[in-house]
DRENMAR-709896 format. One line per 2 residues: their letters; for each residue x, y, z of N, C-alpha, C. Coordinates in steps of 0.1 Angstrom, whole numbers, m for minus. Layout:
N
a) X,Y,Z,X,Y,Z,X,Y,Z | ...
This chain:
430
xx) m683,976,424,m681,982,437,m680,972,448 | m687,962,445,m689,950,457,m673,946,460
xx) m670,938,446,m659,934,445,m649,943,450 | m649,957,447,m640,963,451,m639,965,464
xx) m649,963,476,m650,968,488,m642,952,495 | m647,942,489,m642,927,493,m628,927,490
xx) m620,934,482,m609,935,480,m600,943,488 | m606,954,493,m599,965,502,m604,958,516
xx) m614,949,521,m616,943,533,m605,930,531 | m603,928,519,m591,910,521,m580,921,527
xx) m575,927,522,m561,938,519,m561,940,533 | m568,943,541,m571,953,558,m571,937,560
xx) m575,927,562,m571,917,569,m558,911,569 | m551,911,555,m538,908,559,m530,918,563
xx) m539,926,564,m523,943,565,m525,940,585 | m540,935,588,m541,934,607,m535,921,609
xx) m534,909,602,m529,896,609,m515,898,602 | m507,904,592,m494,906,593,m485,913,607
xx) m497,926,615,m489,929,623,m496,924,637 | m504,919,635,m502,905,648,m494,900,646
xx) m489,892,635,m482,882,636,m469,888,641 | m465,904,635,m452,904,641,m449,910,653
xx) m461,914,660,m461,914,672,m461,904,684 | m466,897,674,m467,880,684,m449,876,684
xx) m448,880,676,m432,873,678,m421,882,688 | m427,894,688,m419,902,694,m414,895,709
xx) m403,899,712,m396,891,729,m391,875,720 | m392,874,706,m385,856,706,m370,859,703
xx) m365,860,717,m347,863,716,m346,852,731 | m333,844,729,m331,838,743,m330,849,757
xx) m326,860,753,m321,866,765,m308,868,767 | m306,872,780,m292,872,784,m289,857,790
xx) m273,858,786,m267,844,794,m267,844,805 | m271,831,812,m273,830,826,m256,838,831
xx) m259,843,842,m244,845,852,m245,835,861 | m252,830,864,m254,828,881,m253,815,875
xx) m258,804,872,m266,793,873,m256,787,864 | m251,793,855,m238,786,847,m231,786,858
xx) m229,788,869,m214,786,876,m218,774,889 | m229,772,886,m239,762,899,m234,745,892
xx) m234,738,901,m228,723,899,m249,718,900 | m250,710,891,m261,707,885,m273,700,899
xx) m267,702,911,m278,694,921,m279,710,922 | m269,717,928,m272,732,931,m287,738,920
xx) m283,741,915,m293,744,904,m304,738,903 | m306,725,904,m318,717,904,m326,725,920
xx) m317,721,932,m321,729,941,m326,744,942 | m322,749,934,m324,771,936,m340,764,927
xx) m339,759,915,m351,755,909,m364,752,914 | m363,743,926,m374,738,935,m376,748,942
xx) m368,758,945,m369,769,956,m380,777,951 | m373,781,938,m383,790,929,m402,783,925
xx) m398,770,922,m410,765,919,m423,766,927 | m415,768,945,m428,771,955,m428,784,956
xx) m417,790,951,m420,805,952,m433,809,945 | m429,805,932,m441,806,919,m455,800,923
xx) m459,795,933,m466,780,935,m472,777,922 | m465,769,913,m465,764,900,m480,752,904
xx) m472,747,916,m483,736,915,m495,733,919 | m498,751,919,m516,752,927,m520,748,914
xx) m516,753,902,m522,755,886,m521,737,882 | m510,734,883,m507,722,870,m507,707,880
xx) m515,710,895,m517,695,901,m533,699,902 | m540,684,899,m552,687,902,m555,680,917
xx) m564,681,921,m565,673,937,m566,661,934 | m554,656,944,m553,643,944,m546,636,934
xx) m542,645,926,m531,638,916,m522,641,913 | m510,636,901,m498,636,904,m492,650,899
xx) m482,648,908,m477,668,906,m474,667,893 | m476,680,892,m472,687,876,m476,683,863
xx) m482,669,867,m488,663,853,m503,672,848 | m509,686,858,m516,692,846,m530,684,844
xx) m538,694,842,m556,683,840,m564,693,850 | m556,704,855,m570,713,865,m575,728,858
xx) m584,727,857,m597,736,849,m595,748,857 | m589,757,852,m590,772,858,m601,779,850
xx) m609,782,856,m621,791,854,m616,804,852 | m622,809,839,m621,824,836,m633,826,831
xx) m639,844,834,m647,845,825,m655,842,809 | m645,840,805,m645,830,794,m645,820,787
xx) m643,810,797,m644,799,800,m633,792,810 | m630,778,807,m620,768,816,m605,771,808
xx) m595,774,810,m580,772,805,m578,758,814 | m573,747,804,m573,737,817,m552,733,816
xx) m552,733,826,m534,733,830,m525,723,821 | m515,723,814,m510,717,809,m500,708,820
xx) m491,694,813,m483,689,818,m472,695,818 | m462,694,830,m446,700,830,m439,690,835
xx) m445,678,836,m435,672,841,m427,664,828 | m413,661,833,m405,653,823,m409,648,815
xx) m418,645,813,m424,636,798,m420,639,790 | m413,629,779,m408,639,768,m420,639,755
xx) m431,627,759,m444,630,746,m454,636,752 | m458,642,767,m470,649,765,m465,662,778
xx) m453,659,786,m447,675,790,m438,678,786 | m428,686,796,m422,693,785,m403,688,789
xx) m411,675,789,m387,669,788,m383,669,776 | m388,675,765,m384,679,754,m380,687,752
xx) m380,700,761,m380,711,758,m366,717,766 | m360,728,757,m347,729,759,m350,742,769
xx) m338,748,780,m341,760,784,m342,772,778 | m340,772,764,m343,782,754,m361,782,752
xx) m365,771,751,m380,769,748,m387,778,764 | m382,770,772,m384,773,790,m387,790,791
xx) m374,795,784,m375,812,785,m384,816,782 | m388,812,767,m397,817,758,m411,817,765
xx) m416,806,767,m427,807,772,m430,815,787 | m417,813,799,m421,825,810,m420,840,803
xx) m412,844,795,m408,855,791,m416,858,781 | m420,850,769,m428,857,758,m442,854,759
xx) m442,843,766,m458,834,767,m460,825,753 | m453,819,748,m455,814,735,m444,795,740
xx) m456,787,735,m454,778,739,m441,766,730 | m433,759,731,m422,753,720,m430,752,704
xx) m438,747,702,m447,750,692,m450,761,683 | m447,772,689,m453,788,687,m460,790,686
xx) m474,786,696,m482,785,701,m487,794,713 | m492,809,708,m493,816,722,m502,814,735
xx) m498,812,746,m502,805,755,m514,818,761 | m524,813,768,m536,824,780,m529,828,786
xx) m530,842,794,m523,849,804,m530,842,817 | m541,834,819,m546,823,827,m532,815,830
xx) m518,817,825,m505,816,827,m501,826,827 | m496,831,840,m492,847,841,m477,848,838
xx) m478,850,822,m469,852,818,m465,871,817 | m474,874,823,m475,891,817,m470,896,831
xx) m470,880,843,m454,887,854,m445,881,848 | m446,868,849,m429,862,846,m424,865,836
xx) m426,872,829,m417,878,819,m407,883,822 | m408,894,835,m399,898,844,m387,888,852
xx) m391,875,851,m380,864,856,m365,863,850 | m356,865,859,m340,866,852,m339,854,842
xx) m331,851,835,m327,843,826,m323,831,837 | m315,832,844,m308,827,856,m320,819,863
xx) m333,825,865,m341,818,874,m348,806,866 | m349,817,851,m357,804,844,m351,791,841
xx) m335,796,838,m326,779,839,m325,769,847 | m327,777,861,m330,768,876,m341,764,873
xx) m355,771,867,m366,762,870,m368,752,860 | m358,754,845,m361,744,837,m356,736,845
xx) m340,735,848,m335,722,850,m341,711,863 | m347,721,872,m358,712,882,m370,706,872
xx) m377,711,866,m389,705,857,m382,696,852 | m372,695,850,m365,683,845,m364,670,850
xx) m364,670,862,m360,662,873,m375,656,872 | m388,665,875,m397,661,880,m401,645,874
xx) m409,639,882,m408,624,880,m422,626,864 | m414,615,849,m427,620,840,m440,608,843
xx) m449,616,838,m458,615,838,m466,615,825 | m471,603,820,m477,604,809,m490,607,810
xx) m494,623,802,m507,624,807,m511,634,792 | m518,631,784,m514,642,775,m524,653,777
xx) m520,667,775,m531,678,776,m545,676,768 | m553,684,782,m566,687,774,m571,697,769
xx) m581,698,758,m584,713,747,m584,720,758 | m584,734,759,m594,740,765,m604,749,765
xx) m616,752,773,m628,752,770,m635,758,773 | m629,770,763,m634,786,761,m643,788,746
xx) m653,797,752,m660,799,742,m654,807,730 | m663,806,717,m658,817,709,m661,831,709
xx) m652,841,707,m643,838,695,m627,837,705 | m629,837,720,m618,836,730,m609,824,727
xx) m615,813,719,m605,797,715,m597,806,703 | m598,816,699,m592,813,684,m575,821,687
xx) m563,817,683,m553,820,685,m548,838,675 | m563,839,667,m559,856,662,m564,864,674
xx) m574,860,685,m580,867,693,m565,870,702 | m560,865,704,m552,864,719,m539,872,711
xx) m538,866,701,m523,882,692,m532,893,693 | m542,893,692,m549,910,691,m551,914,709
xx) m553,905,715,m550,910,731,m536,910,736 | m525,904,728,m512,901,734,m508,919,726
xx) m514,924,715,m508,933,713,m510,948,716 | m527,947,721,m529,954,733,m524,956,747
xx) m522,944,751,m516,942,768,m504,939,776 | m498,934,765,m486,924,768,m472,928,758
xx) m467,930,768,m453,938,763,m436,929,772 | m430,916,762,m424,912,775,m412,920,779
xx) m405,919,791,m400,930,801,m392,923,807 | m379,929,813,m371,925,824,m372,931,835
xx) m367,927,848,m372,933,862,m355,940,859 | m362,957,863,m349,964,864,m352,969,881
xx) m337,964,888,m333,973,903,m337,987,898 | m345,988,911,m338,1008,913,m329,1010,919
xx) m318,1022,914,m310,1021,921,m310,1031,933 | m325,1034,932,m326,1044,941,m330,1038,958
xx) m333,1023,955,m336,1019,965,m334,1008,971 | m335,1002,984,m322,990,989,m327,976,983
xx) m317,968,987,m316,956,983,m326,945,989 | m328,948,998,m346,943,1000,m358,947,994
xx) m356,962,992,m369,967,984,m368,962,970 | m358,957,964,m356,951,950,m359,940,953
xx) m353,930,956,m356,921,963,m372,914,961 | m383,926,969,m391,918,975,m399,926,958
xx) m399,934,951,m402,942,939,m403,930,927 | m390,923,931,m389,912,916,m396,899,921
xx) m404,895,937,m407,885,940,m426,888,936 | m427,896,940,m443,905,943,m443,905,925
xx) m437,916,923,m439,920,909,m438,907,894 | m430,898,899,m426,884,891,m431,875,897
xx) m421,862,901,m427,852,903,m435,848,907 | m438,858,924,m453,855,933,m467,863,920
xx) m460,865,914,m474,870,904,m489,875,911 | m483,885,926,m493,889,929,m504,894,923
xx) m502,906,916,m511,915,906,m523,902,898 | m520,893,898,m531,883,890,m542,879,899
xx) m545,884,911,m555,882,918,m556,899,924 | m549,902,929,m550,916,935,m554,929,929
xx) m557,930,915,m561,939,907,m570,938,898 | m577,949,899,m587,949,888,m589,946,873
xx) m597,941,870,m593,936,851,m605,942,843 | m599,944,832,m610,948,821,m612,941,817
xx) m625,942,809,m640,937,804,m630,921,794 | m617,925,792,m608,917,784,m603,906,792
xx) m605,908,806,m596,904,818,m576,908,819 | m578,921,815,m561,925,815,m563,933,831
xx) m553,935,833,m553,936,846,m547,954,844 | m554,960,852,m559,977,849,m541,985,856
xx) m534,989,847,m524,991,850,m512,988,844 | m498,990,850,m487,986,842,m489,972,844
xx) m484,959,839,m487,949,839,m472,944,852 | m482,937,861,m475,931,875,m467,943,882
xx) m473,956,874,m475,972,891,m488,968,901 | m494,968,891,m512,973,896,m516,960,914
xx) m521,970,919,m522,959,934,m532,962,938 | m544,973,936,m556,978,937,m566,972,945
xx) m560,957,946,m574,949,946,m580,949,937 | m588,932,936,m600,933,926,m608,919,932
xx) m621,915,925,m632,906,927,m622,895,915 | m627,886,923,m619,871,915,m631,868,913
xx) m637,869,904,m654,866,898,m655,854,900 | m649,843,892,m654,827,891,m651,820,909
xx) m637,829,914,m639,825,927,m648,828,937 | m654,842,932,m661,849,943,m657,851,960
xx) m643,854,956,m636,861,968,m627,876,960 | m625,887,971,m623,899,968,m610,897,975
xx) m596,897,966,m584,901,969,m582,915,973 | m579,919,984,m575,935,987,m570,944,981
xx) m572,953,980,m558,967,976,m547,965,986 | m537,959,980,m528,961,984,m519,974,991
xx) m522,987,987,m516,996,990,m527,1006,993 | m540,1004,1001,m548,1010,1003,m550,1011,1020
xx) m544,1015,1032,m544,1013,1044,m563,1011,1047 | m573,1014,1040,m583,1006,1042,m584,993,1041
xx) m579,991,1032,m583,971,1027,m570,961,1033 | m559,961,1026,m551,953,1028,m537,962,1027
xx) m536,975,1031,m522,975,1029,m516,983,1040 | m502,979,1036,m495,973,1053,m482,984,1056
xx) m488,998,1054,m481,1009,1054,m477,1014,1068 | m487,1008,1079,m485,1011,1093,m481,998,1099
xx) m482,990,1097,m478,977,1104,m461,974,1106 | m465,964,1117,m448,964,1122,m441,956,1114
xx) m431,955,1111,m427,946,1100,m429,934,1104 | m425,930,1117,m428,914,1126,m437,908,1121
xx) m449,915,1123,m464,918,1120,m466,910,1101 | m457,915,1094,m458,913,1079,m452,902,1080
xx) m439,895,1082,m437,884,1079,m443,878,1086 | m449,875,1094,m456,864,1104,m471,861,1097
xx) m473,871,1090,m485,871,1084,m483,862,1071 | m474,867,1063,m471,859,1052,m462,843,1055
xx) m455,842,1064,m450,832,1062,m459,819,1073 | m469,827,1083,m478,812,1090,m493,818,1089
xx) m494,829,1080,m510,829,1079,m515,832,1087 | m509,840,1102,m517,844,1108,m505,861,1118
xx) m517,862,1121,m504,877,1130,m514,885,1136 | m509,894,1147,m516,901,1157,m529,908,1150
xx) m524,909,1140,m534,920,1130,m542,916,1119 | m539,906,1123,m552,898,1111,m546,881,1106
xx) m558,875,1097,m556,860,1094,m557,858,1083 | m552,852,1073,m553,847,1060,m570,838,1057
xx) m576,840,1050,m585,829,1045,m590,827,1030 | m597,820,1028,m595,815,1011,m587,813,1002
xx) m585,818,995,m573,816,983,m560,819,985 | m561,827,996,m548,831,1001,m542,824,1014
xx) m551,818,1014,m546,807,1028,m538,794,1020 | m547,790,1009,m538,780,1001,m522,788,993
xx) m521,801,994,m513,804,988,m500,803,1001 | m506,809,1011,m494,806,1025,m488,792,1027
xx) m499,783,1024,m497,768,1030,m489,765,1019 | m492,764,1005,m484,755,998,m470,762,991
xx) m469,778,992,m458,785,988,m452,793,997 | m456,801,1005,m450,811,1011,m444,807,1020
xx) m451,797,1035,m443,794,1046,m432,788,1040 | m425,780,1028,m415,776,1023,m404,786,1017
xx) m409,799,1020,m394,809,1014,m384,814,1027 | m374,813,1022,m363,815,1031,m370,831,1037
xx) m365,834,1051,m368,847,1059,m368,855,1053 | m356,856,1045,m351,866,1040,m357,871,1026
xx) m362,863,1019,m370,867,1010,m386,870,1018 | m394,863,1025,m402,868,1032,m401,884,1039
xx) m388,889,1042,m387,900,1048,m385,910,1038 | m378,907,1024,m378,914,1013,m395,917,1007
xx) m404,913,1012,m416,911,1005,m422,918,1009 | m423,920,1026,m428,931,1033,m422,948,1033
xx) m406,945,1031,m404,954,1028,m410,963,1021 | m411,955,1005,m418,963,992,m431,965,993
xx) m436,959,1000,m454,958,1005,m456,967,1011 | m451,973,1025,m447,981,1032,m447,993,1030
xx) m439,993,1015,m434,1010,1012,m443,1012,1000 | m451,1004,995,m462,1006,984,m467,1020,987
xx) m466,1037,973,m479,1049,980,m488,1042,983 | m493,1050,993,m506,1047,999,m521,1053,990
xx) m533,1050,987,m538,1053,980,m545,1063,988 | m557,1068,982,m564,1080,992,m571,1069,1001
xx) m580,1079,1010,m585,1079,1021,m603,1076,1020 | m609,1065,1023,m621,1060,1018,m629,1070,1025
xx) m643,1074,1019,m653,1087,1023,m656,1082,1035 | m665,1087,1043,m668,1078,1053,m682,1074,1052
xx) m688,1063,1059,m700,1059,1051,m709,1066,1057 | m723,1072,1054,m735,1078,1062,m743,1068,1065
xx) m750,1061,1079,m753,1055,1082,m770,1059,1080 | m776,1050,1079,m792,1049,1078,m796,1051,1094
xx) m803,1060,1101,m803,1056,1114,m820,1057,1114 | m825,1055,1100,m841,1051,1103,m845,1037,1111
xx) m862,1035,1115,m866,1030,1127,m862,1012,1115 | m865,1010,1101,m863,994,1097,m846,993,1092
xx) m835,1004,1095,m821,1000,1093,m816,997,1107 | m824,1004,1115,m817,997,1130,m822,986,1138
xx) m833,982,1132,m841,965,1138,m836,954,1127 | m830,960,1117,m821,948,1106,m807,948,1116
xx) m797,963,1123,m792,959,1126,m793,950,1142 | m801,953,1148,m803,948,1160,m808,932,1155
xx) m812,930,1148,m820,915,1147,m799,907,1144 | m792,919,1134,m781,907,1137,m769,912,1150
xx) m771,921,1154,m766,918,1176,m767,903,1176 | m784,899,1177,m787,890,1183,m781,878,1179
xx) m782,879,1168,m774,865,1162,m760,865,1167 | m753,879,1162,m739,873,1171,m739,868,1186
xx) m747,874,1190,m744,869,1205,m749,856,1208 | m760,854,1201,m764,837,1200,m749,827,1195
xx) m742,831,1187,m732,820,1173,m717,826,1180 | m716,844,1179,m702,844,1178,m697,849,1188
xx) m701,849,1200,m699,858,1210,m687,847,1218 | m686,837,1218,m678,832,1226,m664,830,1223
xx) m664,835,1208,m651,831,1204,m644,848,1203 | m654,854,1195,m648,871,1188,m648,877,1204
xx) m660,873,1217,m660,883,1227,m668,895,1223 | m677,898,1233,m684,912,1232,m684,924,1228
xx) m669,926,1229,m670,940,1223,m658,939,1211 | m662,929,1202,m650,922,1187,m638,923,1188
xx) m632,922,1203,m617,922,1203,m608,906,1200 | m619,898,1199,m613,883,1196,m600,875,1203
xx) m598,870,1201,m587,865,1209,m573,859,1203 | m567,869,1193,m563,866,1183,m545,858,1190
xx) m539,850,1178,m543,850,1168,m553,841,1163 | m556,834,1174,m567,820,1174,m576,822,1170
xx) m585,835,1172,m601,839,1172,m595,856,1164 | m595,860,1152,m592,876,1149,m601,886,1152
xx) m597,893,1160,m603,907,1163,m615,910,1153 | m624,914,1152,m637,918,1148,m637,935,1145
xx) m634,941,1162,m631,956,1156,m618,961,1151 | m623,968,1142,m614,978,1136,m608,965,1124
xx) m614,954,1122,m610,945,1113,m609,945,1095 | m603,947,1088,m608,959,1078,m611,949,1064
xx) m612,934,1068,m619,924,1058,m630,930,1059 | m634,934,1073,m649,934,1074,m656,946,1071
xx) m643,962,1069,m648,975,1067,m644,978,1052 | m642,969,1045,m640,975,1030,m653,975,1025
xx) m651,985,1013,m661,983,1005,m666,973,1004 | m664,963,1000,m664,950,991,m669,940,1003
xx) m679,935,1005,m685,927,1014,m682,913,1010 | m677,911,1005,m677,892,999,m672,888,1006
xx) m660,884,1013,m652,874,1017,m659,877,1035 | m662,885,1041,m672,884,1051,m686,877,1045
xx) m690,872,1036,m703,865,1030,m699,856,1031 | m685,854,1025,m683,839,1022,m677,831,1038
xx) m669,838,1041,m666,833,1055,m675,828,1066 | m691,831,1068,m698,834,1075,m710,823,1070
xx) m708,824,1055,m716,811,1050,m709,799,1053 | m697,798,1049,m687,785,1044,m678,784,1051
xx) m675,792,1062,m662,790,1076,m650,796,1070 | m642,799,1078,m633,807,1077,m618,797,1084
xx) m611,790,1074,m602,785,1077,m585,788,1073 | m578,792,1087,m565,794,1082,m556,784,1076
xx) m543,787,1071,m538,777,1070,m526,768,1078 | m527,757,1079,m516,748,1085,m498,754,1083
xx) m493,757,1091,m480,758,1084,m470,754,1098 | m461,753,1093,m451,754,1101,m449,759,1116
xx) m452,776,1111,m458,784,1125,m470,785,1132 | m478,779,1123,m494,780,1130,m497,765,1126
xx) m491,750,1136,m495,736,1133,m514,737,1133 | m516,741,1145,m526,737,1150,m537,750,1148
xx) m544,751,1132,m548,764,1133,m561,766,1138 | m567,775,1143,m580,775,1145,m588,780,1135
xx) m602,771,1134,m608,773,1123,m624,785,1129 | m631,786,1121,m644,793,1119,m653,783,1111
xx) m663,778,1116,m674,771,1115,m681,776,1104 | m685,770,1096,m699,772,1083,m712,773,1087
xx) m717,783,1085,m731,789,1091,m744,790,1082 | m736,787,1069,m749,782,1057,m756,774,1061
xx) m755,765,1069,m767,755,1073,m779,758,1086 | m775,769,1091,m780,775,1105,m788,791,1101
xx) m779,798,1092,m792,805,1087,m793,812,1079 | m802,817,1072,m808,818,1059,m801,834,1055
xx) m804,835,1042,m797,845,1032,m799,858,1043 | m815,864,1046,m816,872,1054,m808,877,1065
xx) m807,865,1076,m801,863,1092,m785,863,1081 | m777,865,1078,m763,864,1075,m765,877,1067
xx) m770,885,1063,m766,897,1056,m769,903,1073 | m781,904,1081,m782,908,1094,m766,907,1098
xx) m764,895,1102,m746,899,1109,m739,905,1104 | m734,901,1088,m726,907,1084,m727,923,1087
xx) m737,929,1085,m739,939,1082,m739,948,1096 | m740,937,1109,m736,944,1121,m726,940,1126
xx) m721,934,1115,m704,934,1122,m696,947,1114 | m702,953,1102,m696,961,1097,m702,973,1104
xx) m710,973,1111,m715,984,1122,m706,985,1136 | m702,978,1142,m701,978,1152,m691,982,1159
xx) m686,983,1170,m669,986,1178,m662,994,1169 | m669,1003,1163,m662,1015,1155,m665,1013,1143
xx) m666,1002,1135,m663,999,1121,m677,1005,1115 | m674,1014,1101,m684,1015,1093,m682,1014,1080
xx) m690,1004,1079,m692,1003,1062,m710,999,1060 | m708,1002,1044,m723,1000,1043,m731,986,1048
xx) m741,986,1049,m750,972,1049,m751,962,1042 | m750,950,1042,m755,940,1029,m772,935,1030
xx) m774,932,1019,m789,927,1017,m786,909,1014 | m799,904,1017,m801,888,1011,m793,885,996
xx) m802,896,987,m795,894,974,m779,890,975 | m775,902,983,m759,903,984,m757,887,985
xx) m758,881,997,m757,869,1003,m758,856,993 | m770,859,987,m775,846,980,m768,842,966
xx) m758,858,962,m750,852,949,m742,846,951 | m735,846,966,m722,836,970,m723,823,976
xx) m738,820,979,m741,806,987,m734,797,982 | m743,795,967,m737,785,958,m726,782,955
xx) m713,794,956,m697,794,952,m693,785,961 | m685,773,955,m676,765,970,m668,775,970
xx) m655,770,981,m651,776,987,m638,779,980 | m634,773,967,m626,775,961,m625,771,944
C-alpha cells in the first residue's frame, strides 16, 4: 500500500511540474514585427530607446547609489527577501550585449530570462508584458549602446521555498498571463495613450495596489490602482482612483501635469518614493505624454465614498489632541500658518490635505519623523523642503500632531498612537 501511495504521489508530481512547465513557457513567441522601429535609421531608435528607458525608470532598479548605470548590484527588498538587480548594460559576459531583441522581448513580455530562466515579478514584468514589440526593439537597441560594464550578477537572497524556480512557475501560473496593450476604440488618443504608459511601462500598479499574502497584486494585472502599503518601504502609495486618497477626478488638468512633471502643484506635493520617481523619470517625458497620463488618471471610476470618521470627544481624546495644537504651533505654524492653509506650492496646505485624511496614517509618520522632501526638477529648481522632527520629539509628541493635524481645519480621520509611530522610526527614508 505504502509503495503504492509513493507511486500515485511520484505520478501527481510529474502530472503538476509537466503543467508548470508548460505553462512557464506559455507567451515564448517573438511577437509581432516591429512597424515603427524597422523604418527608424539606427541613432533614431537608439534615441525613442532612452526615451522609453526614463519612462520605465529602469535605472532606479539596476543603478545602485553611487555607481555605474545599469551595471545592477541593488537589493530590492520584498517580503521575502532581497531580489538583487541584475546587469543590462552591454557586457557581453555578465549583461546582456549578448542578447538578441528576440531574447529582449521575451523577458519584458514573458519574464523569462535568455537562459530560460524565469525571472521575480520584483521585475514588473506582469506590466511590461503589455510593451509593443516596437518599444521593446527601441529599448534593446539603447541597452546596447549603454557603456559595458563588467560586473557579474549577484544570487539572490530569498528565503525558502521562495529561491526555488518550481515555486515562481506555480505563482507565474496562478498570476501571470502575458498580454498586449489593446486601444479602446471607444476612447481618445490620449486616454490610450496615457492607459499603455500608466498600465505598462510606468508600471504604476507595482506600488499603487494591494498584494496578496503571495505579493500579486489584487486585480487584473497593471488595472488595479487601489493603493497599497509598500511594507519593506513603509510608505502608503494612494488609491489612485479614490477622490479620498489620491485620485484626480476633480482636479484641473494644469493641476495633474504640473504635479507629475515638477512634483509639485496648487493641490498638493510629491514625497518619498514618488518624489524619486518625478526627479529621475517623469519630469523627462515629453508634455504630451505627461498630458496623456492625466488624462487616463483623470477619467479612472471613482471608487465609493469613505464613512465618516466618529470622533472621540471624551475629556483624555481631547488633551491628546490639544497637547498636539501645541506642538504645531511651537514647530509648524510658521511655515503651514494657523489655520493649515500653507503657502503652497512651497509650504502645502494642511487643510483639506488628503495625505493627511486617508485612512492610512504612514506617510504623515514618516514625513513628520524624517522630513518631507520634494523633488528637484526642472520646474521646481529650488524646492522647499520639511525638516526631520525624529530628533525633537518622541513617539508620543508626533502621534499628538499627526493626529491633530488629521483633526483640524475640517479634516477627519482617525487618531494615531506611539505604537503607530514607533514602527516607522526605524524605516529610512527609502
Amino acid at each position: 500500500m505504502k509503495k503504492i501511495t509513493l507511486a500515485l504521489a511520484g505520478a501527481l508530481a510529474l502530472v503538476v511540474a509537466g503543467v508548470l512547465a508548460m505553462l512557464a513557457r506559455t507567451g515564448d513567441d517573438p511577437g509581432p514585427p516591429p512597424t515603427i522601429t524597422a523604418k527608424l535609421a539606427p541613432a533614431e531608435k537608439i534615441a525613442r530607446g532612452a526615451y522609453l528607458a526614463r519612462a520605465g525608470d529602469c535605472m532606479a532598479c539596476h543603478t545602485t547609489r553611487g555607481g555605474q548605470q545599469y551595471a545592477g548590484g541593488r537589493a530590492l527588498k520584498t517580503p521575502f527577501g532581497s531580489v538583487i538587480s541584475p546587469n543590462i548594460t552591454s557586457d557581453k559576459a555578465t549583461g546582456i550585449g549578448g542578447w538578441s531583441a528576440d531574447d529582449f522581448w521575451l523577458a519584458l513580455h514573458n519574464g523569462k530570462s535568455k537562459d530560460g530562466r524565469l525571472l521575480y515579478p520584483a521585475f514588473p514584468y506582469t506590466n511590461y508584458t503589455r510593451i509593443t514589440r516596437d518599444d521593446s526593439d527601441a529599448l534593446h537597441a539603447y541597452f546596447q549602446t549603454v557603456p559595458a560594464v563588467s560586473r557579474a550578477n549577484q544570487p539572490h537572497e530569498l528565503r525558502f521555498p521562495y529561491d526555488q524556480q518550481f515555486m515562481l512557475a506555480a505563482w507565474r501560473a496562478l498570476y501571470f498571463k502575458p498580454a498586449v496593450f489593446r486601444p479602446e476604440t471607444g476612447q481618445s488618443v490620449d486616454w490610450n495613450r496615457g492607459a499603455y504608459l500608466v498600465q505598462g511601462l510606468g508600471h504604476c500598479s507595482a506600488c499603487h495596489s494591494q498584494r496578496n499574502t503571495l505579493g500579486a497584486v489584487s486585480g487584473k494585472s497593471g488595472d488595479s490602482l487601489s493603493g497599497g502599503l509598500i511594507p519593506v518601504l513603509g510608505w502608503y502609495a494612494p488609491s489612485l482612483n479614490a477622490d479620498a486618497e489620491a485620485g484626480l477626478g476633480d482636479w484641473r488638468p494644469e493641476h495633474i501635469t504640473a504635479l507629475l512633471k515638477t512634483g509639485v502643484s496648487p493641490r498638493a506635493t510629491v514625497f518619498g518614493p514618488m518624489a524619486e520617481v518625478v526627479r529621475e523619470s517623469l519630469q523627462y517625458l515629453d508634455d504630451s505624454d505627461i498630458n496623456a497620463m492625466g488624462v487616463y488618471l483623470r477619467a479612472l471610476p471613482a471608487q465609493g465614498v469613505k464613512p465618516e470618521f466618529e470622533r472621540d470627544g471624551g475629556a483624555q481624546a481631547t488633551a491628546f489632541l490639544t497637547a498636539g495644537a501645541k506642538l504645531y504651533e511651537k514647530h509648524c505654524v510658521d511655515c503651514h500658518g494657523a489655520g493649515g492653509a500653507g503657502m503652497p506650492p512651497g509650504y502645502p496646505p494642511l487643510a483639506g490635505n488628503r495625505a493627511l485624511t486617508m485612512e492610512q496614517a504612514v506617510n504623515p509618520i514618516r514625513i513628520v519623523l524624517n522630513g518631507g522632501f520634494a523633488p528637484g526638477t526642472a520646474g521646481n529648481p529650488r524646492p522647499y523642503s520639511m525638516p526631520p522632527f525624529s530628533h525633537v520629539l518622541n513617539d508620543t509628541e508626533v502621534a499628538q500632531v499627526v493626529s491633530y493635524l488629521r483633526s483640524a481645519w475640517g479634516n477627519n480621520a482617525p487618531p494615531v498612537d506611539s505604537n503607530d509611530v514607533n514602527r516607522y522610526r526605524a524605516i529610512p527614508l527609502d
